[in-house]
C-alpha atoms as a printed R data frame, in Angstrom:
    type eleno elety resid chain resno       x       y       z
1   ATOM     1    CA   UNK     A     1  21.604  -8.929  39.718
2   ATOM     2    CA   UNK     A     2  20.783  -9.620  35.980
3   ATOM     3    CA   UNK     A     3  17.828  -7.788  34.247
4   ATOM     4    CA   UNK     A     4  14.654  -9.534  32.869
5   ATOM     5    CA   UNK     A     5  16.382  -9.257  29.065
6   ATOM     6    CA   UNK     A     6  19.442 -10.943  30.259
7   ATOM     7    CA   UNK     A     7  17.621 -13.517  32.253
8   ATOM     8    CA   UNK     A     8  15.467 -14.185  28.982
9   ATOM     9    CA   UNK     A     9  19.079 -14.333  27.015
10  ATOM    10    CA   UNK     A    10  19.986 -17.219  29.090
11  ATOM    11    CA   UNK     A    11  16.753 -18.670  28.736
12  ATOM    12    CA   UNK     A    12  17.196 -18.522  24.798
13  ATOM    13    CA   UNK     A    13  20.532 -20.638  25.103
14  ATOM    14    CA   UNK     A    14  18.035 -23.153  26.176
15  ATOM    15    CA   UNK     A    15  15.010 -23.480  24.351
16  ATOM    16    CA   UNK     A    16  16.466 -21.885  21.058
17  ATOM    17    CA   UNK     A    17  18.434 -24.289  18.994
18  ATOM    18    CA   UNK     A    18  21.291 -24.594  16.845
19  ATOM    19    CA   UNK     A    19  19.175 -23.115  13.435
20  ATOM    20    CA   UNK     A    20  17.436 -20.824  14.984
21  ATOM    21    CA   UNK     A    21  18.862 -17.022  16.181
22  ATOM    22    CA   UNK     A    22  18.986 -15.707  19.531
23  ATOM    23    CA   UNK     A    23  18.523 -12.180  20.599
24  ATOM    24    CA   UNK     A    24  22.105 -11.799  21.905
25  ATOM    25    CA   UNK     A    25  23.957 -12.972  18.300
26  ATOM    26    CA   UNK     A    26  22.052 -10.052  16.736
27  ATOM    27    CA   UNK     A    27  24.076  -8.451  13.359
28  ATOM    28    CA   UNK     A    28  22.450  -5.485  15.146
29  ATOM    29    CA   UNK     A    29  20.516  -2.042  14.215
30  ATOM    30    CA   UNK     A    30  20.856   0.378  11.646
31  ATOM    31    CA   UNK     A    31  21.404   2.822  14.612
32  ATOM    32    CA   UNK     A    32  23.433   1.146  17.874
33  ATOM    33    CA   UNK     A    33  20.905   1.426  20.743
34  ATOM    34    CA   UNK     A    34  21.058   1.049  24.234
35  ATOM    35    CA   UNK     A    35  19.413  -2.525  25.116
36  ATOM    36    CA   UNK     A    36  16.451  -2.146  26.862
37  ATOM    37    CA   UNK     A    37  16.637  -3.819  30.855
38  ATOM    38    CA   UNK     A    38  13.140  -5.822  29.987
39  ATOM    39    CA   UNK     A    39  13.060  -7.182  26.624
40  ATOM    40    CA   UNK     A    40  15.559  -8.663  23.670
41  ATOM    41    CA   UNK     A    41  16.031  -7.090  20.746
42  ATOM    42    CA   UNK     A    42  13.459  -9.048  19.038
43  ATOM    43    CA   UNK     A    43  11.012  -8.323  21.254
44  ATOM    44    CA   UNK     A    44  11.543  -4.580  21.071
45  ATOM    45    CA   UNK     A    45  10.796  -5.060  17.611
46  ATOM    46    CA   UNK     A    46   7.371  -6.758  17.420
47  ATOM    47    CA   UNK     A    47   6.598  -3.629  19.835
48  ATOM    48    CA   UNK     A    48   7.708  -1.540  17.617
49  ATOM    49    CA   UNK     A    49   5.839  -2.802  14.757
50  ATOM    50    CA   UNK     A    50   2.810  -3.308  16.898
51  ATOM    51    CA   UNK     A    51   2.588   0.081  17.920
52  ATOM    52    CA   UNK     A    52   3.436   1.791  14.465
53  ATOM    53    CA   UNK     A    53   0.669   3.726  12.369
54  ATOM    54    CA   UNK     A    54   1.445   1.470   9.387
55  ATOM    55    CA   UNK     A    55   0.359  -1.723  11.360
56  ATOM    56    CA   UNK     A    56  -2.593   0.070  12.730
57  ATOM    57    CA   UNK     A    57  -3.896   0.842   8.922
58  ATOM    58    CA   UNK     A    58  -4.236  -2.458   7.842
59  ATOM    59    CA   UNK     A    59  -7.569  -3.309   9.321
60  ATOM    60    CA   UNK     A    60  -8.590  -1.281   6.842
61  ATOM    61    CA   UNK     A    61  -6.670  -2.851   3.627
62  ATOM    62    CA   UNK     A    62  -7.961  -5.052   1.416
63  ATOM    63    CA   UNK     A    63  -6.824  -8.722   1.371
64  ATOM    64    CA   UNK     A    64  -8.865 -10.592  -1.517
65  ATOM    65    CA   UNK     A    65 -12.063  -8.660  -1.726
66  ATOM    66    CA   UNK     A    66 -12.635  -5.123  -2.710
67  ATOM    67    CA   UNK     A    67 -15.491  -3.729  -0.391
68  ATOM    68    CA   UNK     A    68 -17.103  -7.134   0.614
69  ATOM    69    CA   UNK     A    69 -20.436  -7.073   2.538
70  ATOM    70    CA   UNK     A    70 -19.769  -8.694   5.568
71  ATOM    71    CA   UNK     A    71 -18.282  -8.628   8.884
72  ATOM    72    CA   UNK     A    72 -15.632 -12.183   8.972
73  ATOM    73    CA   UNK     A    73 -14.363 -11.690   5.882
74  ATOM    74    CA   UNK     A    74  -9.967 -11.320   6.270
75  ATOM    75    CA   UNK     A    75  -8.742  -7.860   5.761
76  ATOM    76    CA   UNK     A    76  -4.994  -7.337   5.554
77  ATOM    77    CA   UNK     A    77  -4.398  -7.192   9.289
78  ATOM    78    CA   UNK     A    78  -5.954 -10.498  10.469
79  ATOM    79    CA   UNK     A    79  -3.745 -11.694   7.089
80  ATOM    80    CA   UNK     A    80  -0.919 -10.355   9.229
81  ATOM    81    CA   UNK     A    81  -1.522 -11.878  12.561
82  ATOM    82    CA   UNK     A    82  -3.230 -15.408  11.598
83  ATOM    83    CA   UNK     A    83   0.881 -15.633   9.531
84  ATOM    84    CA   UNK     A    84   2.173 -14.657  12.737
85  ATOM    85    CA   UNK     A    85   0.500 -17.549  15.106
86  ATOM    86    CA   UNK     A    86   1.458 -19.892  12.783
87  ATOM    87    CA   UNK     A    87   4.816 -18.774  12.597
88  ATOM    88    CA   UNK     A    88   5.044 -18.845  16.544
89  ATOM    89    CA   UNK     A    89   3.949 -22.439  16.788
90  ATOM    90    CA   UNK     A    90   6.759 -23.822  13.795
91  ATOM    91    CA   UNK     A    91   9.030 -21.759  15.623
92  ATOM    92    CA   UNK     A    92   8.392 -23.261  18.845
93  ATOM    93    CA   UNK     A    93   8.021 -26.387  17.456
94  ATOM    94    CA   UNK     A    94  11.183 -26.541  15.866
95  ATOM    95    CA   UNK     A    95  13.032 -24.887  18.268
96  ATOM    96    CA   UNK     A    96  13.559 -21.604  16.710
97  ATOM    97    CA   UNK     A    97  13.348 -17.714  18.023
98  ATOM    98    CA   UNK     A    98   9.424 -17.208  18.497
99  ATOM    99    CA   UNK     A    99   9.867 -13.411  19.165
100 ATOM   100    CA   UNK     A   100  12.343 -13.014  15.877
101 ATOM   101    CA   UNK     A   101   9.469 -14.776  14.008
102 ATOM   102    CA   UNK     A   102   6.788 -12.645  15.278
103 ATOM   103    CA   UNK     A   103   8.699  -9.988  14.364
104 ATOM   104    CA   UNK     A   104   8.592 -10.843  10.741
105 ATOM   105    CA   UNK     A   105   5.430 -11.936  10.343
106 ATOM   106    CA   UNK     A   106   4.060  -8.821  12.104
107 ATOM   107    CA   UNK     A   107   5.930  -6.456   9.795
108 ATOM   108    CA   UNK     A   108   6.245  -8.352   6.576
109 ATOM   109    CA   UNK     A   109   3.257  -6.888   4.506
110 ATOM   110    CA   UNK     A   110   3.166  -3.203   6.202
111 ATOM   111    CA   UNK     A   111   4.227  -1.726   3.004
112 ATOM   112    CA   UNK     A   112   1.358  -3.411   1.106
113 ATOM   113    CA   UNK     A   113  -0.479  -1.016  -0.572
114 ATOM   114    CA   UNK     A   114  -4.593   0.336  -0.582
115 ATOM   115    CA   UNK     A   115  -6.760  -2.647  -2.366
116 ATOM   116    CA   UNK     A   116  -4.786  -5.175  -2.235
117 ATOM   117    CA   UNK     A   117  -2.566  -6.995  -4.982
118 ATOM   118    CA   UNK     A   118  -4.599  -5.145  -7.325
119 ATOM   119    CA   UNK     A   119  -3.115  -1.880  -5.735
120 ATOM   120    CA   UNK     A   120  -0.105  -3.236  -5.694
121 ATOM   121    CA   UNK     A   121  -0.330  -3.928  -9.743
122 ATOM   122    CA   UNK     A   122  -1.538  -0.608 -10.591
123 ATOM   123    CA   UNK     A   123   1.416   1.211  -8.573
124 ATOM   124    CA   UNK     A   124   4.033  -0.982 -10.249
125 ATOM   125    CA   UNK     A   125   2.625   0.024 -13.807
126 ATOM   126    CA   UNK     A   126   2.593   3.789 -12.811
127 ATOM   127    CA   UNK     A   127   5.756   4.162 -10.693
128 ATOM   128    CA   UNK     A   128   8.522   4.237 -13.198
129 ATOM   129    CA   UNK     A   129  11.218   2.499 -11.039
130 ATOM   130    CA   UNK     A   130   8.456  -0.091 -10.275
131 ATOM   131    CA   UNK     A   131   7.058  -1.356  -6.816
132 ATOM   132    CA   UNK     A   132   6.798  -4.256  -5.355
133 ATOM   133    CA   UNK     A   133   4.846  -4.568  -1.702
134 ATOM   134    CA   UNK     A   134   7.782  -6.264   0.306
135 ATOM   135    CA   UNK     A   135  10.409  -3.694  -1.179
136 ATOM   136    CA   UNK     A   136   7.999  -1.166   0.481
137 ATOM   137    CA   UNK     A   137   7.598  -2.793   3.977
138 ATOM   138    CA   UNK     A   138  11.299  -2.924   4.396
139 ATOM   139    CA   UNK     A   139  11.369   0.874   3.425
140 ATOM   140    CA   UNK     A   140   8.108   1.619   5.738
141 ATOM   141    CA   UNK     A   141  10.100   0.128   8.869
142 ATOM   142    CA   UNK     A   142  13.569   2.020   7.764
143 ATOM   143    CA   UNK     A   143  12.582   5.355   6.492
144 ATOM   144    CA   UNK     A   144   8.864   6.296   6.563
145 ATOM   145    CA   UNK     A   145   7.805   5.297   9.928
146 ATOM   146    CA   UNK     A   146   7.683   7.582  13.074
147 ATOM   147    CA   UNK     A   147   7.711  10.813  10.610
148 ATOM   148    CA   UNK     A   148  10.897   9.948   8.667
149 ATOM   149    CA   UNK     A   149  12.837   8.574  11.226
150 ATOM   150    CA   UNK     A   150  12.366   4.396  10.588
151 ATOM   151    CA   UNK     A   151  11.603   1.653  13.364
152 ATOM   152    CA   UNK     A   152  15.955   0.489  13.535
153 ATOM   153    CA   UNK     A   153  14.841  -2.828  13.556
154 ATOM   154    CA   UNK     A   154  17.248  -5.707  13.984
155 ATOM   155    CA   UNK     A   155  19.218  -6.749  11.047
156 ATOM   156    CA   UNK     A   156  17.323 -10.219  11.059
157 ATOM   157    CA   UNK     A   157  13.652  -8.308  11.488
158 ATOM   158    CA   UNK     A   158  14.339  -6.307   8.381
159 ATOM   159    CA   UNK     A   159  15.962  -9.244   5.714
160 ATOM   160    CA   UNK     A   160  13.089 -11.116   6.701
161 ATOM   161    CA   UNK     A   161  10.751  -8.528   6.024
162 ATOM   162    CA   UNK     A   162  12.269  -7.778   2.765
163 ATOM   163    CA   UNK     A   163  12.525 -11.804   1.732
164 ATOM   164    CA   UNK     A   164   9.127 -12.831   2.598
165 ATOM   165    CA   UNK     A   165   7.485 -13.465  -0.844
166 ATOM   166    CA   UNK     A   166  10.388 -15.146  -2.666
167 ATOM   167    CA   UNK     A   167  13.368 -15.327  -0.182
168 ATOM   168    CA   UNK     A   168  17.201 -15.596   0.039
169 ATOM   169    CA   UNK     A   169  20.253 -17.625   0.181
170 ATOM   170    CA   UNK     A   170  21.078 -16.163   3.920
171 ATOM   171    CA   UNK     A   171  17.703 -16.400   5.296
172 ATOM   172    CA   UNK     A   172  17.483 -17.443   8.657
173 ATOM   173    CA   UNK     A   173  15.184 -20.485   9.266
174 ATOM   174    CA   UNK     A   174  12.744 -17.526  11.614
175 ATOM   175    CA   UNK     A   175  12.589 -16.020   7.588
176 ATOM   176    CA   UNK     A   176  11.864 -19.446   6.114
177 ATOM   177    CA   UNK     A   177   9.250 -20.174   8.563
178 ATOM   178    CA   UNK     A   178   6.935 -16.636   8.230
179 ATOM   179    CA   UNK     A   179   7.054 -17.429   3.977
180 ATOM   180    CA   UNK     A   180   6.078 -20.616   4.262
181 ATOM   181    CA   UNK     A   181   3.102 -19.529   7.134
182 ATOM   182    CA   UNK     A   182   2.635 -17.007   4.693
183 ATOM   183    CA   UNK     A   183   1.526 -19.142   2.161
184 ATOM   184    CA   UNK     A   184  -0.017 -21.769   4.326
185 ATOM   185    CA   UNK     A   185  -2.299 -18.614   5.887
186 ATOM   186    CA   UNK     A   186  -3.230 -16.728   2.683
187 ATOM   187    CA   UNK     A   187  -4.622 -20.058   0.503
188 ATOM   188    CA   UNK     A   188  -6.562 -21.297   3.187
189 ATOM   189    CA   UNK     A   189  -8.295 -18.100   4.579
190 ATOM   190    CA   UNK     A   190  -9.074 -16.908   0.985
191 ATOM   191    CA   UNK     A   191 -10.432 -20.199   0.558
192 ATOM   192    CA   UNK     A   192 -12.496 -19.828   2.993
193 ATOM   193    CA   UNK     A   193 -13.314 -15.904   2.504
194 ATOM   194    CA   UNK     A   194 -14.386 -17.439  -1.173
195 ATOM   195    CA   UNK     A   195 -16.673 -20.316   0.485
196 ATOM   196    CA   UNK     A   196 -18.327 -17.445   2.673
197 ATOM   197    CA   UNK     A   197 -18.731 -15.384   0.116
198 ATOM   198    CA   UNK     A   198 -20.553 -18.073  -2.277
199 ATOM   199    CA   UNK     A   199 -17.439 -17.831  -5.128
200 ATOM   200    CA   UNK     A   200 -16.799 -21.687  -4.139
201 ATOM   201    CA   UNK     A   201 -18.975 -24.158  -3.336
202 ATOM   202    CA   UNK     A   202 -17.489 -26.264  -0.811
203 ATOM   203    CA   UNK     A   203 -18.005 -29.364  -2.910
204 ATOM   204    CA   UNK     A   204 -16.503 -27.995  -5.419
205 ATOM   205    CA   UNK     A   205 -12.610 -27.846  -3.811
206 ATOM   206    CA   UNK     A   206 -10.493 -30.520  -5.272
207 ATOM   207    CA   UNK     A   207 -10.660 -33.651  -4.451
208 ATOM   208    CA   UNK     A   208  -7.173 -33.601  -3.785
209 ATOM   209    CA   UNK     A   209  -7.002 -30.880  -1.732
210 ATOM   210    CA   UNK     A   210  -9.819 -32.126   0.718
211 ATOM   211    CA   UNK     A   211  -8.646 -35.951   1.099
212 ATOM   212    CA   UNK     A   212  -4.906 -34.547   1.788
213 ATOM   213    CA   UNK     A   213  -5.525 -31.581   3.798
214 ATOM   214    CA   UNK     A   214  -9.191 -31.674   4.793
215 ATOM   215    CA   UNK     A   215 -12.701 -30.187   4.621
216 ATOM   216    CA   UNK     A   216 -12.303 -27.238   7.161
217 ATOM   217    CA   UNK     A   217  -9.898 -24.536   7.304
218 ATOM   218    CA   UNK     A   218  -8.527 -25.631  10.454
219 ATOM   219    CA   UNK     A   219  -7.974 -29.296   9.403
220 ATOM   220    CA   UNK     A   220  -6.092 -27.929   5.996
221 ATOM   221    CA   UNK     A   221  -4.319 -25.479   8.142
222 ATOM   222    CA   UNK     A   222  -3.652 -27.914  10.876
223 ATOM   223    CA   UNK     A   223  -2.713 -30.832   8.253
224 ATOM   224    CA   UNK     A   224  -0.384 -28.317   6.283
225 ATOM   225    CA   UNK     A   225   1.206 -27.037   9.218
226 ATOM   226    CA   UNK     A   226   1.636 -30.726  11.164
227 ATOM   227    CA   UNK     A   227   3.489 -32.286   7.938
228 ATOM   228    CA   UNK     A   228   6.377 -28.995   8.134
229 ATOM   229    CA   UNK     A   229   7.113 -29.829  11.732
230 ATOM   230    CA   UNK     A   230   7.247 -33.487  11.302
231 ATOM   231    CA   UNK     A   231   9.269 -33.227   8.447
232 ATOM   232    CA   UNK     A   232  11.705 -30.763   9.088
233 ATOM   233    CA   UNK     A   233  15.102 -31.485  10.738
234 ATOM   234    CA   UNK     A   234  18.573 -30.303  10.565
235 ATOM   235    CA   UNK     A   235  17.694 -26.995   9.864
236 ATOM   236    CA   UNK     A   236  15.958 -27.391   6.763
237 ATOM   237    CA   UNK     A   237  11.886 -26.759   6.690
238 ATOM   238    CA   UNK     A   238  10.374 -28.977   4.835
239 ATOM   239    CA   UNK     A   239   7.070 -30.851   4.030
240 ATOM   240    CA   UNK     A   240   6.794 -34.282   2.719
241 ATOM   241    CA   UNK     A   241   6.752 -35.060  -0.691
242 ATOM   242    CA   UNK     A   242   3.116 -35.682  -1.097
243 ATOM   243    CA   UNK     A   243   1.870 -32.600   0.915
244 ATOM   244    CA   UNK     A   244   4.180 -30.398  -0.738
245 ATOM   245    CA   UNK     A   245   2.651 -31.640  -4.308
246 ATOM   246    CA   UNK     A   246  -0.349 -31.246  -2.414
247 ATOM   247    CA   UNK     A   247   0.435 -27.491  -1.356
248 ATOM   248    CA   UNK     A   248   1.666 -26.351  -4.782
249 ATOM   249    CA   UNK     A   249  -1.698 -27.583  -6.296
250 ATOM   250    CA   UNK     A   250  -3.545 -25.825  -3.855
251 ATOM   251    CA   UNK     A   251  -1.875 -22.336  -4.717
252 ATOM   252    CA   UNK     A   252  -2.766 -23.434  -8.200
253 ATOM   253    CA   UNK     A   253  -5.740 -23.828  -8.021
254 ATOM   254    CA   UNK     A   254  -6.563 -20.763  -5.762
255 ATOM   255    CA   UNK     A   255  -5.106 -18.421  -8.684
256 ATOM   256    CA   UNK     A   256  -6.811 -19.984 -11.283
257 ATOM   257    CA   UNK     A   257 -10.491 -20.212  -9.499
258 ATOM   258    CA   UNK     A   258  -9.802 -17.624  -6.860
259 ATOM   259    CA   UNK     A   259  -7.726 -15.061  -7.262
260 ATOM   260    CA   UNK     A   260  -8.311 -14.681 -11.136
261 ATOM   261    CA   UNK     A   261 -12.082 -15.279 -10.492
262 ATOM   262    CA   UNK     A   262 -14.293 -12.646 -12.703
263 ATOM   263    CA   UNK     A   263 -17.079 -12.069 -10.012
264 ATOM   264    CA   UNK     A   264 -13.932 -11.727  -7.327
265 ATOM   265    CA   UNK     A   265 -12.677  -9.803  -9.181
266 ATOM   266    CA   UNK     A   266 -15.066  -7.395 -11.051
267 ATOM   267    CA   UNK     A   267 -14.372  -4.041  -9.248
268 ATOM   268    CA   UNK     A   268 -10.424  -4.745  -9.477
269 ATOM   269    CA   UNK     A   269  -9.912  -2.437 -13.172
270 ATOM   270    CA   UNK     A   270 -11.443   0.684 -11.052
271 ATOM   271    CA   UNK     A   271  -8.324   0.415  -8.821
272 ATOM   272    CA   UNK     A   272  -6.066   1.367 -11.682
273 ATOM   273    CA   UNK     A   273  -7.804   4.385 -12.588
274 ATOM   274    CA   UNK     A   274  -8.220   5.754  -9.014
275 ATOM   275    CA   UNK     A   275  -4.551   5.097  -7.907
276 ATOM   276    CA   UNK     A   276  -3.376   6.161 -11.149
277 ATOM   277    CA   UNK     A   277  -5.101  10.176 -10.849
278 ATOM   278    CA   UNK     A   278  -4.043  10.242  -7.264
279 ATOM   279    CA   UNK     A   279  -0.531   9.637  -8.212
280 ATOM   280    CA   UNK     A   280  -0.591  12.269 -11.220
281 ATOM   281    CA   UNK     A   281  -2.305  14.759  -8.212
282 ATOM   282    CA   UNK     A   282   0.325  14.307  -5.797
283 ATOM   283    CA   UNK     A   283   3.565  14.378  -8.232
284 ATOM   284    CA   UNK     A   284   2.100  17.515  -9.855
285 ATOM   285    CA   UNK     A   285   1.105  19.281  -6.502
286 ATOM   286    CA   UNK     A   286   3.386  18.131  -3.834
287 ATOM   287    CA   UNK     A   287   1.885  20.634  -1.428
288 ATOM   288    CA   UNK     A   288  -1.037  18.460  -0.666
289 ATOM   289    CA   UNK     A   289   1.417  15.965   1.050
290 ATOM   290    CA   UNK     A   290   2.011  15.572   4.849
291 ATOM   291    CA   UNK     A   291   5.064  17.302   6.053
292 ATOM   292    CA   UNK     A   292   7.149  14.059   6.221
293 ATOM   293    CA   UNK     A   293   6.101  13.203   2.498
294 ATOM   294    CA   UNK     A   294   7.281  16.576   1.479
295 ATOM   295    CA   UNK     A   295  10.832  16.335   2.692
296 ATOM   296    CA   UNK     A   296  10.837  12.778   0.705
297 ATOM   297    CA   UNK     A   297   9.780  15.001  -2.086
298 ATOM   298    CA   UNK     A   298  12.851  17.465  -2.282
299 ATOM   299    CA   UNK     A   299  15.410  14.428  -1.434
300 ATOM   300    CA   UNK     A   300  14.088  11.797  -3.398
301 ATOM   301    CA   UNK     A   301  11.613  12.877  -5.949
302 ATOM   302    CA   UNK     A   302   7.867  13.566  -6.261
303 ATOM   303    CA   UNK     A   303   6.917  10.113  -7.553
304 ATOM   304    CA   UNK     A   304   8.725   8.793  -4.673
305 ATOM   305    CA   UNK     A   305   6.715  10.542  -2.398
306 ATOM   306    CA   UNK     A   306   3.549   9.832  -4.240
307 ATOM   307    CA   UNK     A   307   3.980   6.466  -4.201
308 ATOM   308    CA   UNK     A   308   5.164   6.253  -0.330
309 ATOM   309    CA   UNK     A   309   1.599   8.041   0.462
310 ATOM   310    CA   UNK     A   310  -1.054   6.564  -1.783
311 ATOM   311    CA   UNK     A   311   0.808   2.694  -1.045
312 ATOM   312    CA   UNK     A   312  -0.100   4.155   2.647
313 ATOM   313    CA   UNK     A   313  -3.464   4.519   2.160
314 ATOM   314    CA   UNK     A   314  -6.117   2.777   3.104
315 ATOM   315    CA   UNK     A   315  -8.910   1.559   0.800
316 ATOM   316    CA   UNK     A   316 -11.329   4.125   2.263
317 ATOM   317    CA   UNK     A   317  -9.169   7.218   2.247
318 ATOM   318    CA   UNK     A   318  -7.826   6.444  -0.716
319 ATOM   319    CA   UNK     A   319 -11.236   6.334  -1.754
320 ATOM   320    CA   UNK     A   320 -12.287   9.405  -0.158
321 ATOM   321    CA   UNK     A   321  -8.836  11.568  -1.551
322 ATOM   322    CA   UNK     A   322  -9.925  10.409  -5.184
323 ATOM   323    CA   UNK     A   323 -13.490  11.673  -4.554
324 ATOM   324    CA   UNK     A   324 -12.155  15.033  -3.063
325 ATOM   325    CA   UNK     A   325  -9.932  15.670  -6.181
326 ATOM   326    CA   UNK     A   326 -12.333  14.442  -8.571
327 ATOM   327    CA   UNK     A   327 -16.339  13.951  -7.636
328 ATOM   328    CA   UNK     A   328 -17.777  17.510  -7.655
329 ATOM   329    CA   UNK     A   329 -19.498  18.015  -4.054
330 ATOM   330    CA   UNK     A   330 -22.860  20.013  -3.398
331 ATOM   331    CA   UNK     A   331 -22.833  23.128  -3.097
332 ATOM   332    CA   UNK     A   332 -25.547  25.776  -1.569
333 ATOM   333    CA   UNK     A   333 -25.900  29.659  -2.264
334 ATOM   334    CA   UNK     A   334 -25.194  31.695   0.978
């Protein structure tokens, strides 16, 4: 009598197409594993990824805004899942592997680092070898996870992990679909996290943008999203001409009035300085890092470790490491 994995295999001969890739033609694992009885390969892996510490930590990572007052704006987890429900639907609309695309999406910015891009920036100027936030998620789900031992994700999890921002000539169309979603998620929520927070008056969005995509974010999302179904086929994803003229203006326009926005934008320079002393801490006392960190330390270097730990960080203990090392405390006489 077959398992529920191998009953789910045959199912995936089914629904999953030509251009998309099922759980049984795997490349594989870093480390051969036994296949679980209950779930594919892929599946196993958005667990994995669900249930890691690095997934956990970003609720509390910055997306756009550093520190903003309020309770709806995106942090760097809702980022993460509102990429992976648009990713499902494509992938069920166009007949690709919805658990190989959840994977992905789920695991494609855990390396991203404490405050955002502007983190990001400031570890790339310190770290000599430079860093970029989707070299680090492929190296949080290989090495630093579970203490030093990785995630072994599937082959296909961990290219499209590593390809999400700018991708490859081998990516499979699961890849394809979470950096397009990516994009697709991050202009419209930060759109809309710049509407909230009074950076953008509605009004004020392009004229362009609103008659081709809409006046909510669910009608741009929903417009955006419609037009890559209907005009992908034959296993290439694609948008129509006009919405994908439409699309690049939109990122346009979001970097030069968004993202690049001085009042957006105006605690960003303090991230450089903070990241920067906790860096010079760590390299210079690699005693004060976690076990795990340590080990990295004697194989690989202490600015290798440093940067593994601070791009771990959260915004608030990376916050509350600088003021230990840094901001006298109080003190009382006994």
């Amino acid at each position: 009598m077959s398992c529920p994995r191998e009953e789910r295999e045959k199912l995936e001969r089914l629904i999953v197409g030509p251009y998309g890739v099922r759980a049984e033609d795997t490349r594989g694992r870093l480390s051969p594993e036994e296949e679980c009885d209950l779930r594919t390969c892929f599946q196993r892996d958005v667990d994995r990824i669900t249930h890691s510490k690095s997934f956990r930590r970003l609720k509390h990572k910055t997306q756009v805004f550093l520190q903003p007052e309020g309770d709806h704006y995106r942090t760097r987890l809702t980022h993460t899942l509102e990429v992976t429900r648009l990713a499902r639907t494509v992938a069920r609309a166009l007949g690709l592997n919805e658990d190989l695309a959840e994977a992905i999406g789920l695991g494609h910015d855990l390396g991203h680092t404490p405050f955002g891009h502007a983190g990001e920036r400031a570890l790339d100027a310190i770290f000599p070898e430079g860093f970029k936030h989707y070299e680090q998620s492929l190296r949080v789900v290989d090495v630093l996870e579970r203490d030093g031992i990785g995630l072994n994700l599937c082959y296909e999890t961990r290219m499209g992990i590593l390809n999400h921002t700018h991708g490859a000539p081998d990516d499979t169309r699961e890849a394809t679909t979470v950096r397009l979603c990516d994009r697709i998620a991050y202009i419209n929520h930060d759109l809309d996290d710049a509407i909230r927070a009074g950076i953008i008056r509605p009004e004020s969005v392009p004229i362009r943008i609103r008659l081709n995509c809409g006046e909510t974010n669910s009608e741009r999302i929903d417009s955006l999203v419609s037009d890559l179904i209907a005009n992908s086929k034959d296993g290439e994803l694609r948008m129509s001409d006009e919405m994908w003229d439409t699309f690049l203006y939109f990122h346009g326009y979001m970097f030069s009035d968004v993202y690049t926005n001085p009042v957006a934008k105006s605690e960003e320079d303090k991230v450089q300085g903070i990241l920067e002393k906790l860096y010079e801490t760590y390299v210079k006392r690699p005693e004060l890092l976690p076990d795990d960190l340590r080990v990295i330390a004697e194989h690989e270097g202490r600015e290798r470790a440093a940067v593994d730990y601070i791009s771990g960080m959260t915004d608030g203990y990376a916050m509350e490491k600088f003021g230990e090392f840094f901001i006298p405390s109080a003190w009382t006489v006994k």
